[in-house]
mmCIF file of the N, C-alpha and C atoms, coordinates in Angstrom:
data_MODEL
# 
_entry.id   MODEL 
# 
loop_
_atom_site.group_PDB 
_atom_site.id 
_atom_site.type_symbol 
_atom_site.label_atom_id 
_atom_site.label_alt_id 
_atom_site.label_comp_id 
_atom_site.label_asym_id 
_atom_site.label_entity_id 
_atom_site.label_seq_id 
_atom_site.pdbx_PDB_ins_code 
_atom_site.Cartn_x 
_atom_site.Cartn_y 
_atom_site.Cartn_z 
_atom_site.occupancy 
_atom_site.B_iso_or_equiv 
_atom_site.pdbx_formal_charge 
_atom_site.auth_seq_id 
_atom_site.auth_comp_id 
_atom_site.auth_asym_id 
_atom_site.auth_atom_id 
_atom_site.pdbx_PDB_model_num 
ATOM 1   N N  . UNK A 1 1  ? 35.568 -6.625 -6.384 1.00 0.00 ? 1  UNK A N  1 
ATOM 2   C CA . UNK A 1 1  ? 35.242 -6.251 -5.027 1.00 0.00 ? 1  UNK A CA 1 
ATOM 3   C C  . UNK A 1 1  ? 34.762 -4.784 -4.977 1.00 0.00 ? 1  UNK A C  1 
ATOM 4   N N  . UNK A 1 2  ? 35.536 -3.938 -5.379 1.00 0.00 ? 2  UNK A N  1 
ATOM 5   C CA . UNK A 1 2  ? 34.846 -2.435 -5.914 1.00 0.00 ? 2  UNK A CA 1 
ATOM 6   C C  . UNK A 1 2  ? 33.768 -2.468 -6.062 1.00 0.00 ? 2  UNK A C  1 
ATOM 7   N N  . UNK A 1 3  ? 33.034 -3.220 -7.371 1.00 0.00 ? 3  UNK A N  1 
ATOM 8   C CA . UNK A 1 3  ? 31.822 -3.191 -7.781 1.00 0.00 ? 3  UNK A CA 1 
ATOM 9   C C  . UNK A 1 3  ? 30.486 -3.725 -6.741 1.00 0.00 ? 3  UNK A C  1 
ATOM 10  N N  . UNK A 1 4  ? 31.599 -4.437 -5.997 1.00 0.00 ? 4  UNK A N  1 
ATOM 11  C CA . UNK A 1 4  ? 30.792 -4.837 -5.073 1.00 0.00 ? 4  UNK A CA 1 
ATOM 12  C C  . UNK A 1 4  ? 30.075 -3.812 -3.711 1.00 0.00 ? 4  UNK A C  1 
ATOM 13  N N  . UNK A 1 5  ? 30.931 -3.363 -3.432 1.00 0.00 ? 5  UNK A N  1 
ATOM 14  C CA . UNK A 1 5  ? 31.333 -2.348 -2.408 1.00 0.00 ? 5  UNK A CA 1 
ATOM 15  C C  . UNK A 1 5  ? 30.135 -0.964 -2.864 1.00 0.00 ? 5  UNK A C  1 
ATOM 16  N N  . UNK A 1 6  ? 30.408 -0.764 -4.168 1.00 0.00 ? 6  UNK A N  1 
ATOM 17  C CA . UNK A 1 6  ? 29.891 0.659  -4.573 1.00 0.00 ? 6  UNK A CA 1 
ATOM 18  C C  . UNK A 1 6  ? 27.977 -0.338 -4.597 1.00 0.00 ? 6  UNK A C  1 
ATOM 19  N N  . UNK A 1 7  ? 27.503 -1.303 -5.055 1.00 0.00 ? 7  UNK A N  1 
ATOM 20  C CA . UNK A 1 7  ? 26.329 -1.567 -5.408 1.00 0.00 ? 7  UNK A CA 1 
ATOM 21  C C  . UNK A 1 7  ? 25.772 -1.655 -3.723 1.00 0.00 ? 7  UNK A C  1 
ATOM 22  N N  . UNK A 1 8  ? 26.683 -2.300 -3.147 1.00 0.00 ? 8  UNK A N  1 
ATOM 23  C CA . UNK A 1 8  ? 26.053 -2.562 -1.286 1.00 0.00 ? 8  UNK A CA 1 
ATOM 24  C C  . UNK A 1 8  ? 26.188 -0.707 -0.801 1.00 0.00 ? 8  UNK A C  1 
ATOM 25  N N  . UNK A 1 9  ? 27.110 0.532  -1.057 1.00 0.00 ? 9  UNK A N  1 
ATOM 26  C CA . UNK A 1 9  ? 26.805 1.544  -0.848 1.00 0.00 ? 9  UNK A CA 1 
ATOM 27  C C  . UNK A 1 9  ? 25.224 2.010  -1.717 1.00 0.00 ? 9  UNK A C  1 
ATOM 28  N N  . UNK A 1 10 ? 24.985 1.668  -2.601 1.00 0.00 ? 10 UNK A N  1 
ATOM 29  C CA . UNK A 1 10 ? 23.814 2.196  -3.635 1.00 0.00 ? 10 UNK A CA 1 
ATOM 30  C C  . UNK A 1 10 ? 22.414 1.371  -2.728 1.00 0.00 ? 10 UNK A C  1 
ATOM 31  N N  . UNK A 1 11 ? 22.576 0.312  -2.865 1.00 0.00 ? 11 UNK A N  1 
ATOM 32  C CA . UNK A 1 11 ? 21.365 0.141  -1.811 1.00 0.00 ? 11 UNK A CA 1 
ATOM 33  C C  . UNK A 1 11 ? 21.059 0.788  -0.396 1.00 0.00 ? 11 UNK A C  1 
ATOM 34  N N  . UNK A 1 12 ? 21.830 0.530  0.443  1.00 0.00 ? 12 UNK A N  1 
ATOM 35  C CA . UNK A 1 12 ? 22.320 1.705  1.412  1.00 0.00 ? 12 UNK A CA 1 
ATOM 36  C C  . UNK A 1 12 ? 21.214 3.043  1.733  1.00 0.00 ? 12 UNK A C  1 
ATOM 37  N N  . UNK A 1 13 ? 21.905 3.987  0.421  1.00 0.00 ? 13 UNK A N  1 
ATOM 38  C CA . UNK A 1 13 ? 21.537 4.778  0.263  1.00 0.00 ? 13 UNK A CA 1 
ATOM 39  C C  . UNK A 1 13 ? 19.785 4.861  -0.369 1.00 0.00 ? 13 UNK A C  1 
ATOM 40  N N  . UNK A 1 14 ? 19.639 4.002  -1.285 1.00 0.00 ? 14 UNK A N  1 
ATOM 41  C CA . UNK A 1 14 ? 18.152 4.158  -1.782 1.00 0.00 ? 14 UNK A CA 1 
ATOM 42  C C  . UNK A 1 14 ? 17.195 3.813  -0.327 1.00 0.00 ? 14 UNK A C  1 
ATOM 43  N N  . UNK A 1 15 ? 18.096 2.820  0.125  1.00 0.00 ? 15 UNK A N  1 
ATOM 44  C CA . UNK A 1 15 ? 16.970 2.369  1.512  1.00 0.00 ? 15 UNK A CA 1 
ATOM 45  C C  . UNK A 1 15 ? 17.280 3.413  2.578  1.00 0.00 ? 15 UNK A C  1 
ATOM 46  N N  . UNK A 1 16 ? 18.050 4.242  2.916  1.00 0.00 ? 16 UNK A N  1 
ATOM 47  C CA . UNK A 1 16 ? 17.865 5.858  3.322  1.00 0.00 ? 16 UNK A CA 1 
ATOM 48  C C  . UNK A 1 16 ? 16.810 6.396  3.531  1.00 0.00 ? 16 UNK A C  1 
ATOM 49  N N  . UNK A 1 17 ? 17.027 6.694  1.669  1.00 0.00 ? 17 UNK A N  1 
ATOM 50  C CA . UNK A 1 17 ? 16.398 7.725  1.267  1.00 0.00 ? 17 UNK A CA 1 
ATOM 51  C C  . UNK A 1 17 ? 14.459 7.430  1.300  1.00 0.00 ? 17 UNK A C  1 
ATOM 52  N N  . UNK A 1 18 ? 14.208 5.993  1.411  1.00 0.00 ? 18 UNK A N  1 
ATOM 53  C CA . UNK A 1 18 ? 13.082 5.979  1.948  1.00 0.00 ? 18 UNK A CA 1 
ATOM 54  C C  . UNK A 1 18 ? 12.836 5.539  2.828  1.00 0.00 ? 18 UNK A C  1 
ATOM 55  N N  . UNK A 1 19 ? 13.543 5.307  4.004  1.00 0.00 ? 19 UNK A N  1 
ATOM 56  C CA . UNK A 1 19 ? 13.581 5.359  5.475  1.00 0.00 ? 19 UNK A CA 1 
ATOM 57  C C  . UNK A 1 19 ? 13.103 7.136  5.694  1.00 0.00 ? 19 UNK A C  1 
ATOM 58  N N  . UNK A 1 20 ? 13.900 8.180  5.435  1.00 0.00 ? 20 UNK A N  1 
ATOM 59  C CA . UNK A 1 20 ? 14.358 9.543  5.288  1.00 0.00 ? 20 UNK A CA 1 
ATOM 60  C C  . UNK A 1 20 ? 11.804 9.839  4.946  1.00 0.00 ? 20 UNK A C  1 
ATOM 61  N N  . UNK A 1 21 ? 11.839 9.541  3.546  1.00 0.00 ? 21 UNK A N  1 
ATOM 62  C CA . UNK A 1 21 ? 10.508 9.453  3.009  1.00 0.00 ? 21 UNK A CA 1 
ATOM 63  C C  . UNK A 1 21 ? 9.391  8.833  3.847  1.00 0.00 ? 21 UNK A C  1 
ATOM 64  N N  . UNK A 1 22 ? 9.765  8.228  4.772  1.00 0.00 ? 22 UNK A N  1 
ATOM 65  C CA . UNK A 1 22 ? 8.606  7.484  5.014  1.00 0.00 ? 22 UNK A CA 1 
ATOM 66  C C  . UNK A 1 22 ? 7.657  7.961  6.591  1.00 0.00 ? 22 UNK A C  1 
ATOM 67  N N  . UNK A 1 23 ? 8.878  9.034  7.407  1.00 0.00 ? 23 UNK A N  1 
ATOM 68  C CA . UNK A 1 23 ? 8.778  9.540  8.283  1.00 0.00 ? 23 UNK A CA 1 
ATOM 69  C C  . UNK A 1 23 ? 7.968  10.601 8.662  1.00 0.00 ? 23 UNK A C  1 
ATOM 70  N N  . UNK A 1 24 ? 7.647  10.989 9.441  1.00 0.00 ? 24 UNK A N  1 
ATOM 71  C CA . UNK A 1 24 ? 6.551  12.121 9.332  1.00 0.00 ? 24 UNK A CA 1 
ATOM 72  C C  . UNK A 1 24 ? 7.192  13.386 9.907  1.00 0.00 ? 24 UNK A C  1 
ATOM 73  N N  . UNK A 1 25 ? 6.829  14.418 9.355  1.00 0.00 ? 25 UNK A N  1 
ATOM 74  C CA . UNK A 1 25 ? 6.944  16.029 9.927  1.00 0.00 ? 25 UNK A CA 1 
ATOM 75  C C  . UNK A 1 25 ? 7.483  15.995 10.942 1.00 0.00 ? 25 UNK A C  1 
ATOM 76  N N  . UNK A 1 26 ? 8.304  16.229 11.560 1.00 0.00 ? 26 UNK A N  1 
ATOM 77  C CA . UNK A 1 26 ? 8.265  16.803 13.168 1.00 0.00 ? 26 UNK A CA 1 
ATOM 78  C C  . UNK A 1 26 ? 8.497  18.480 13.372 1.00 0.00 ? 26 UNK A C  1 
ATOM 79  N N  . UNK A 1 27 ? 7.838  19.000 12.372 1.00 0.00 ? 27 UNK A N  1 
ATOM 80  C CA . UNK A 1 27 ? 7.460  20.369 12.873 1.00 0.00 ? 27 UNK A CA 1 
ATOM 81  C C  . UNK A 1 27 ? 5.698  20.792 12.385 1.00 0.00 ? 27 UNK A C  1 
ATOM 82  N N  . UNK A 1 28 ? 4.836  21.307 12.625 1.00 0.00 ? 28 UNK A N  1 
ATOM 83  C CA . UNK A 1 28 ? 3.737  21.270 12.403 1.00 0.00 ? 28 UNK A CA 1 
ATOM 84  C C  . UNK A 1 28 ? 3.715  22.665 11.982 1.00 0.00 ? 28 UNK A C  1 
ATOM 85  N N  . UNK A 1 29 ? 4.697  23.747 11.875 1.00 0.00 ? 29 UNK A N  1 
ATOM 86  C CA . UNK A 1 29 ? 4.319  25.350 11.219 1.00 0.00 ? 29 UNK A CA 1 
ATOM 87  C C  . UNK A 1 29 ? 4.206  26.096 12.568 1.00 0.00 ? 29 UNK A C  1 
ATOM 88  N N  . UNK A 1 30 ? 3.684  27.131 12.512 1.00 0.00 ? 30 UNK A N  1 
ATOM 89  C CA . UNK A 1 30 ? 2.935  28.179 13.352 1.00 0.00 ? 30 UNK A CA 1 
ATOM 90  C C  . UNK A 1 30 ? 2.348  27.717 14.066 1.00 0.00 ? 30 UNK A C  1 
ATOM 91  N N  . UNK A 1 31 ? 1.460  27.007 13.642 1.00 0.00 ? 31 UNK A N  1 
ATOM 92  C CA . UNK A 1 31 ? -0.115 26.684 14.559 1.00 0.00 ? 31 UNK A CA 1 
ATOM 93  C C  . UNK A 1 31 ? 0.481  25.291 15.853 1.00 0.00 ? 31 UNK A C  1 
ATOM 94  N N  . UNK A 1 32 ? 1.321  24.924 14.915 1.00 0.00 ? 32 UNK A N  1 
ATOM 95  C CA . UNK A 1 32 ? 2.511  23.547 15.907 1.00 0.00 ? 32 UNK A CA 1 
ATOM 96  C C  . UNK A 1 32 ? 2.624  24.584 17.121 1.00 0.00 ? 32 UNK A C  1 
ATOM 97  N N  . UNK A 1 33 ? 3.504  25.553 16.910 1.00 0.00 ? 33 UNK A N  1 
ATOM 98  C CA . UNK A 1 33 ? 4.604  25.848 17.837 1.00 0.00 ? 33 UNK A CA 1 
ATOM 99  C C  . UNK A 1 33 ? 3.793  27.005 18.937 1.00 0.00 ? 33 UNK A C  1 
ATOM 100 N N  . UNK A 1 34 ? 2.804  27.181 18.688 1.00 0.00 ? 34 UNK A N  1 
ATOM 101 C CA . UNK A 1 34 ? 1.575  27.848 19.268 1.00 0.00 ? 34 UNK A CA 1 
ATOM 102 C C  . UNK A 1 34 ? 0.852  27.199 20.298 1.00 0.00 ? 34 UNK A C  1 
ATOM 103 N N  . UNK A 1 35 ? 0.261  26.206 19.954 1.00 0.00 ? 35 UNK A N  1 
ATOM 104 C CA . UNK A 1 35 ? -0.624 25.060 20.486 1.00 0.00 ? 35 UNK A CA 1 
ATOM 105 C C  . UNK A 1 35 ? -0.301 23.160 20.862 1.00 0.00 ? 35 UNK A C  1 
ATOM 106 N N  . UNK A 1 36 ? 0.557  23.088 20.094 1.00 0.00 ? 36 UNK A N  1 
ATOM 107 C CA . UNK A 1 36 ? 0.903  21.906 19.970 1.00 0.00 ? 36 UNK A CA 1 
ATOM 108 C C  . UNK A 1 36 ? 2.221  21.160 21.117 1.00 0.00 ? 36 UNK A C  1 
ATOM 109 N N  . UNK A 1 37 ? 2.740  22.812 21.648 1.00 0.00 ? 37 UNK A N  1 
ATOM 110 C CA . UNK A 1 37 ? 3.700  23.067 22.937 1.00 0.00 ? 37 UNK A CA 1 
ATOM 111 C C  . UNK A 1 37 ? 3.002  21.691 23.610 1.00 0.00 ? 37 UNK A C  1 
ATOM 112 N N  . UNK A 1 38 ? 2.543  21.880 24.541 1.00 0.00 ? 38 UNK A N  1 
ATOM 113 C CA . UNK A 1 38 ? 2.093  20.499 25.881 1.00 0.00 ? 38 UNK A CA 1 
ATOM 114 C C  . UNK A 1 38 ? 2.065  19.072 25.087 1.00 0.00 ? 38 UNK A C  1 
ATOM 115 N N  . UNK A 1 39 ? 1.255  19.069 23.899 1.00 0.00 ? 39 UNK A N  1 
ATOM 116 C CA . UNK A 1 39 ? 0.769  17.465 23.811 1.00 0.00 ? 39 UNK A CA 1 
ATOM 117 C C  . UNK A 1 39 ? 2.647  17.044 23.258 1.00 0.00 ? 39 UNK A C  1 
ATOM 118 N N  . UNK A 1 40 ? 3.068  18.288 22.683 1.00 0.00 ? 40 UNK A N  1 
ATOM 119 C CA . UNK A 1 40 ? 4.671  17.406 22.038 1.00 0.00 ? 40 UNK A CA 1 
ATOM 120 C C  . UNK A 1 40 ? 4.900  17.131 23.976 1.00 0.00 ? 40 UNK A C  1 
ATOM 121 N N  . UNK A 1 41 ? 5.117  17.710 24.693 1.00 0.00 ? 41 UNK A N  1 
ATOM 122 C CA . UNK A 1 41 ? 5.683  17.313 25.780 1.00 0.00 ? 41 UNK A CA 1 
ATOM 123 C C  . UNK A 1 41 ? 4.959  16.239 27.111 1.00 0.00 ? 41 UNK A C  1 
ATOM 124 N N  . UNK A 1 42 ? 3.718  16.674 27.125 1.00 0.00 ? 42 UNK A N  1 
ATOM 125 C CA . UNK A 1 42 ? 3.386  15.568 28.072 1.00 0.00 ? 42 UNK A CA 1 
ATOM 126 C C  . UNK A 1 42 ? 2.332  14.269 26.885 1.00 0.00 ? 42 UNK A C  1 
ATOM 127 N N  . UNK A 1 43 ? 2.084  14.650 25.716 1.00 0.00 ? 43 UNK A N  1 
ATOM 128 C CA . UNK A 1 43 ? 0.868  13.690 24.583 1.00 0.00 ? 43 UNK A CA 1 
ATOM 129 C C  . UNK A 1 43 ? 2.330  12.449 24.262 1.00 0.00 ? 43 UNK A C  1 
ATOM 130 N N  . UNK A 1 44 ? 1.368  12.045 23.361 1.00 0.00 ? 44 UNK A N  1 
ATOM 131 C CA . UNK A 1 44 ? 2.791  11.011 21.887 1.00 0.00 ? 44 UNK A CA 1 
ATOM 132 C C  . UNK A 1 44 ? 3.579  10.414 22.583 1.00 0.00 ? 44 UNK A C  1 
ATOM 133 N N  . UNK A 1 45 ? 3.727  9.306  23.311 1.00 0.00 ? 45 UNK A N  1 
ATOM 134 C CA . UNK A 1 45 ? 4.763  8.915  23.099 1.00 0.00 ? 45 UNK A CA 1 
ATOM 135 C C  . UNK A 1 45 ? 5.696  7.731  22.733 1.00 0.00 ? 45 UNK A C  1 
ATOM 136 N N  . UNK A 1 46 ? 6.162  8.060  21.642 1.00 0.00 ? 46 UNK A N  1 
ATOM 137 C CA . UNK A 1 46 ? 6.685  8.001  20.688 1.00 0.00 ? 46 UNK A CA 1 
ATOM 138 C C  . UNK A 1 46 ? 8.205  6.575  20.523 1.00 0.00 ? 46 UNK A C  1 
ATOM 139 N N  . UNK A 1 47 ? 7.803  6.065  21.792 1.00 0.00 ? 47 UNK A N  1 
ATOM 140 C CA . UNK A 1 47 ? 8.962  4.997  22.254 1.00 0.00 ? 47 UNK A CA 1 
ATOM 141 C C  . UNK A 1 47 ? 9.308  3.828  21.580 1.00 0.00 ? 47 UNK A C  1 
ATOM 142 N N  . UNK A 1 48 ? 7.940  3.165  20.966 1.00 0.00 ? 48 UNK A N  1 
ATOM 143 C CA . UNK A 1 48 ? 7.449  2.112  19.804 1.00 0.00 ? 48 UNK A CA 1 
ATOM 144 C C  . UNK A 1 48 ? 6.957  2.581  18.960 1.00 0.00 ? 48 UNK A C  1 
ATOM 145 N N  . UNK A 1 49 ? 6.665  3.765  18.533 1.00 0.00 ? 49 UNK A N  1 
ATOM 146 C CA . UNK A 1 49 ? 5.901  3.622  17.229 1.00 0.00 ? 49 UNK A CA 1 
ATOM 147 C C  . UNK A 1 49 ? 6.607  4.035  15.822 1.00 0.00 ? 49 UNK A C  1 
ATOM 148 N N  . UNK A 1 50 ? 5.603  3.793  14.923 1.00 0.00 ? 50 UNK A N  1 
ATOM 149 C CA . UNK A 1 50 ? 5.896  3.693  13.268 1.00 0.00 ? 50 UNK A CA 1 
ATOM 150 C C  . UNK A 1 50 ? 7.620  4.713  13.273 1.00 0.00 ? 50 UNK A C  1 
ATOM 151 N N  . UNK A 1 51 ? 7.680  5.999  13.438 1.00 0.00 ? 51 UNK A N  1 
ATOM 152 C CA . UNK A 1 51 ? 8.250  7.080  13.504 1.00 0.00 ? 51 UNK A CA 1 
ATOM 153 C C  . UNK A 1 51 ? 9.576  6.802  13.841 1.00 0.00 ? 51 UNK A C  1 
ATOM 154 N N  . UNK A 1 52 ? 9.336  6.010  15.614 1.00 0.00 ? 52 UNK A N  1 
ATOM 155 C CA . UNK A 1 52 ? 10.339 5.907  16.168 1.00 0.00 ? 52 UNK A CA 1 
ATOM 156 C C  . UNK A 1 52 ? 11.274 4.755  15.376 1.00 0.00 ? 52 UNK A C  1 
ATOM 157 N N  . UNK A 1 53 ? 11.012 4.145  15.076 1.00 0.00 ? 53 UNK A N  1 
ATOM 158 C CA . UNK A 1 53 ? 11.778 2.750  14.132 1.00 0.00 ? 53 UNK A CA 1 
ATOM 159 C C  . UNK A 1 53 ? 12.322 2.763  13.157 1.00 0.00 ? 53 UNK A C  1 
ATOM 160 N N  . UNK A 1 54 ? 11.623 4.215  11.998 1.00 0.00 ? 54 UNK A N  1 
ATOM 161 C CA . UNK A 1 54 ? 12.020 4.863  11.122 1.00 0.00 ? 54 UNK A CA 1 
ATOM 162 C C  . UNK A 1 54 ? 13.245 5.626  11.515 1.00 0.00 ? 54 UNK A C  1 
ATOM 163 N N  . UNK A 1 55 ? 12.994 5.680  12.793 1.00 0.00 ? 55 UNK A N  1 
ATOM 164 C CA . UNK A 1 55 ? 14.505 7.004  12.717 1.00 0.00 ? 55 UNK A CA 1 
ATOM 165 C C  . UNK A 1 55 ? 15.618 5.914  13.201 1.00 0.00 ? 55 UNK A C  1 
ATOM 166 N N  . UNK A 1 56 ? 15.508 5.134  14.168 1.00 0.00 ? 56 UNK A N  1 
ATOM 167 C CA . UNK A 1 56 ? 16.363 4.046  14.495 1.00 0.00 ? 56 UNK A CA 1 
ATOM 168 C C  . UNK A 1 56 ? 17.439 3.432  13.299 1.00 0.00 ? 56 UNK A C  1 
ATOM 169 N N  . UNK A 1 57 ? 16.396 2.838  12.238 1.00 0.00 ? 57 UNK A N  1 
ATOM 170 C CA . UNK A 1 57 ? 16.658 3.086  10.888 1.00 0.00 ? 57 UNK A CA 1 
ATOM 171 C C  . UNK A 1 57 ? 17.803 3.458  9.948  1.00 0.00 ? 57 UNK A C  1 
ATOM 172 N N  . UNK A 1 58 ? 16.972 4.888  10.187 1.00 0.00 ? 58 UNK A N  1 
ATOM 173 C CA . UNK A 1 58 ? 17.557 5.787  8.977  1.00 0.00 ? 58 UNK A CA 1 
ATOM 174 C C  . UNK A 1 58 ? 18.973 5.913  9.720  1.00 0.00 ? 58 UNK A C  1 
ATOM 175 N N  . UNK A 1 59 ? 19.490 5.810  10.846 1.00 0.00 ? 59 UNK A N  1 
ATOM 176 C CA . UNK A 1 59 ? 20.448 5.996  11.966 1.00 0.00 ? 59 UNK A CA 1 
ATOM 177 C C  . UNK A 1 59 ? 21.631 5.162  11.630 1.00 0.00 ? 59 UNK A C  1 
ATOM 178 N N  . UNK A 1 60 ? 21.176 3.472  11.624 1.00 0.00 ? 60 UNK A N  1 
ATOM 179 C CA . UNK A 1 60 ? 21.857 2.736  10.937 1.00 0.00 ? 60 UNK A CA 1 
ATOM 180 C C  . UNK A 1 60 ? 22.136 2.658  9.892  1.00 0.00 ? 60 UNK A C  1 
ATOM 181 N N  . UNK A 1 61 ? 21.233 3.050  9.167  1.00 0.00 ? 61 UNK A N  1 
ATOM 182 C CA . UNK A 1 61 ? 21.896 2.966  8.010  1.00 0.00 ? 61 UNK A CA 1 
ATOM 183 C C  . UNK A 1 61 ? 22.824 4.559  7.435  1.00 0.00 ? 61 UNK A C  1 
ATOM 184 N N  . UNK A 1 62 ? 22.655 5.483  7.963  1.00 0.00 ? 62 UNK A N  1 
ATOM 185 C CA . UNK A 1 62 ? 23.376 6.793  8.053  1.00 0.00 ? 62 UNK A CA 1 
ATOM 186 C C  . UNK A 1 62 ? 25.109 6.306  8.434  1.00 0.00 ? 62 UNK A C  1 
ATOM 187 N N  . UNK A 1 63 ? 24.638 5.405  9.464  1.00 0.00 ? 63 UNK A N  1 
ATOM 188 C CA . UNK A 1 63 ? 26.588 4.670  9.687  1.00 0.00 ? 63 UNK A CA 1 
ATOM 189 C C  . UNK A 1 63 ? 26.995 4.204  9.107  1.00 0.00 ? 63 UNK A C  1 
ATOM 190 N N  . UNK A 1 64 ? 26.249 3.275  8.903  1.00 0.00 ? 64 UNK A N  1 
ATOM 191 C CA . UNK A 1 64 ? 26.840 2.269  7.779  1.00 0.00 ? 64 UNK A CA 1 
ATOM 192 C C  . UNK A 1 64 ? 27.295 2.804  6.330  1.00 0.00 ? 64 UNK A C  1 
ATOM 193 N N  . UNK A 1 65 ? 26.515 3.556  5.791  1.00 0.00 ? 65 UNK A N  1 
ATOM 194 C CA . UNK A 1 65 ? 26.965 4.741  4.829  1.00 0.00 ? 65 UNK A CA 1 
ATOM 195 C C  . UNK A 1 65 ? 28.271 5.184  5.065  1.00 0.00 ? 65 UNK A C  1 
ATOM 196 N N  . UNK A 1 66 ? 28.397 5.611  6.062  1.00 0.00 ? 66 UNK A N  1 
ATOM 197 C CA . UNK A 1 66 ? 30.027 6.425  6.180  1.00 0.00 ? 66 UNK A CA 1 
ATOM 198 C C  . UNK A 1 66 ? 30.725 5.704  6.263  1.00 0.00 ? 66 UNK A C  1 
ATOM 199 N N  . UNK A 1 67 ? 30.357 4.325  7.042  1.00 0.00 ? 67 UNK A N  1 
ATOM 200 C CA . UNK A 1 67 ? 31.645 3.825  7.638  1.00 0.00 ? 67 UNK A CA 1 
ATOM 201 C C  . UNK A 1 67 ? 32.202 2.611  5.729  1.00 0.00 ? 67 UNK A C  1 
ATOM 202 N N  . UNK A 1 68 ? 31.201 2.284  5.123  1.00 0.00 ? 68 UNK A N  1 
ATOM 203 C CA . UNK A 1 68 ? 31.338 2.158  3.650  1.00 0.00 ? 68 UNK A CA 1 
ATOM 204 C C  . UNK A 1 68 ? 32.008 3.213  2.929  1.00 0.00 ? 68 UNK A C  1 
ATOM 205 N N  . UNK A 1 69 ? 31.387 3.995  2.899  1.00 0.00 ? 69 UNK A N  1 
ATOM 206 C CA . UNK A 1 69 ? 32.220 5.169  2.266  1.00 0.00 ? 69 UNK A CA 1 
ATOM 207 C C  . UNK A 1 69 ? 33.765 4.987  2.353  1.00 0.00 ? 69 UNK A C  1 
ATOM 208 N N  . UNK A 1 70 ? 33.880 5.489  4.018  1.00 0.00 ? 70 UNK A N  1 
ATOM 209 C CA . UNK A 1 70 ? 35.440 5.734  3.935  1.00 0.00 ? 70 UNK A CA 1 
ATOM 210 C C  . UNK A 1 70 ? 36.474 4.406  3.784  1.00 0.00 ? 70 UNK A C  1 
ATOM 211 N N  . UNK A 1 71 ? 35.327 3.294  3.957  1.00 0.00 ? 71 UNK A N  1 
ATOM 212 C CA . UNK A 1 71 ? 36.382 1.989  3.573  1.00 0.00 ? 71 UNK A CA 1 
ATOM 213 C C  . UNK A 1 71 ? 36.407 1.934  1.898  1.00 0.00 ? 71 UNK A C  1 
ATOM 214 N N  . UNK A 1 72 ? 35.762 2.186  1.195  1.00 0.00 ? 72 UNK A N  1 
ATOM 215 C CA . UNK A 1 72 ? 36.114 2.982  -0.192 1.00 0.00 ? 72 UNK A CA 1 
ATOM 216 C C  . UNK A 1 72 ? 36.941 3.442  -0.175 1.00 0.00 ? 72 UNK A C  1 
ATOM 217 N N  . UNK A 1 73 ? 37.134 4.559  0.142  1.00 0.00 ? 73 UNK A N  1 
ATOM 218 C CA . UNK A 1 73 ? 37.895 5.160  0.009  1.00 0.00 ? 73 UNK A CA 1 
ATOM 219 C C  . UNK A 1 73 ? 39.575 5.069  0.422  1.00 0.00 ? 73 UNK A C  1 
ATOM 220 N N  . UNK A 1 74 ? 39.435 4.499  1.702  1.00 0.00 ? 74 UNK A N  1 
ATOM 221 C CA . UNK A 1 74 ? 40.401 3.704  2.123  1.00 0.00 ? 74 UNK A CA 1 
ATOM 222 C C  . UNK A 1 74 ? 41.510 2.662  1.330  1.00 0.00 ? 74 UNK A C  1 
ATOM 223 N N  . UNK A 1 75 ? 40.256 1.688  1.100  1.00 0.00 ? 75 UNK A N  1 
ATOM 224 C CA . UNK A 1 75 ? 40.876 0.385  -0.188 1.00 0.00 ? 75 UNK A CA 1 
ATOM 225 C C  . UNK A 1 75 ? 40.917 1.064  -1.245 1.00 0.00 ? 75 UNK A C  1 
ATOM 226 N N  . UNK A 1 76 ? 40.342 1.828  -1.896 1.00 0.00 ? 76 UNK A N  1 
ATOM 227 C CA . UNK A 1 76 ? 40.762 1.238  -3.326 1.00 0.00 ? 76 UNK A CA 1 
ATOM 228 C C  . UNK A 1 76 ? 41.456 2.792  -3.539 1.00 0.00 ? 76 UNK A C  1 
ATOM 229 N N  . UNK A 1 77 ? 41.843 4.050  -3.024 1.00 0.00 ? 77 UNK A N  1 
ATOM 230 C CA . UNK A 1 77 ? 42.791 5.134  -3.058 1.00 0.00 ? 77 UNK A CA 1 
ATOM 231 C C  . UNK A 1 77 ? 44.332 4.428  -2.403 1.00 0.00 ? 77 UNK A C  1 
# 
């Protein structure tokens, strides 16, 4: 069951880590925080798309991570 536990945490995490990869910038530098002020606030939005689903995502699976973890840790300490 251990082995089990630690391989369902290892996927988990690889599918994270390219949830995490697959997302785009949300800072654009200088020239962002200069010009890019209005369209971030009234442009994009961002309710359905690629980005937003990615973070939804990475969210769940960020819980599920911990809440694995500490049942690890839990059972088998």
């Amino acid at each position: 069951m251990h082995n089990a536990l630690m391989v369902l945490l290892l996927i988990i995490s690889v599918a994270m880590i390219f949830t995490i990869l697959g997302q785009t910038s949300k800072s654009d530098g200088l020239s962002g925080a200069i010009s890019g002020g209005a369209e971030q606030l009234f442009g994009k939005k961002k309710g359905n798309s690629y980005d937003a689903i990615l973070s939804r995502i990475t969210t769940v699976l960020a819980a599920l991570y911990i809440i694995l973890s500490l049942l690890i840790v839990a059972i088998f300490n």
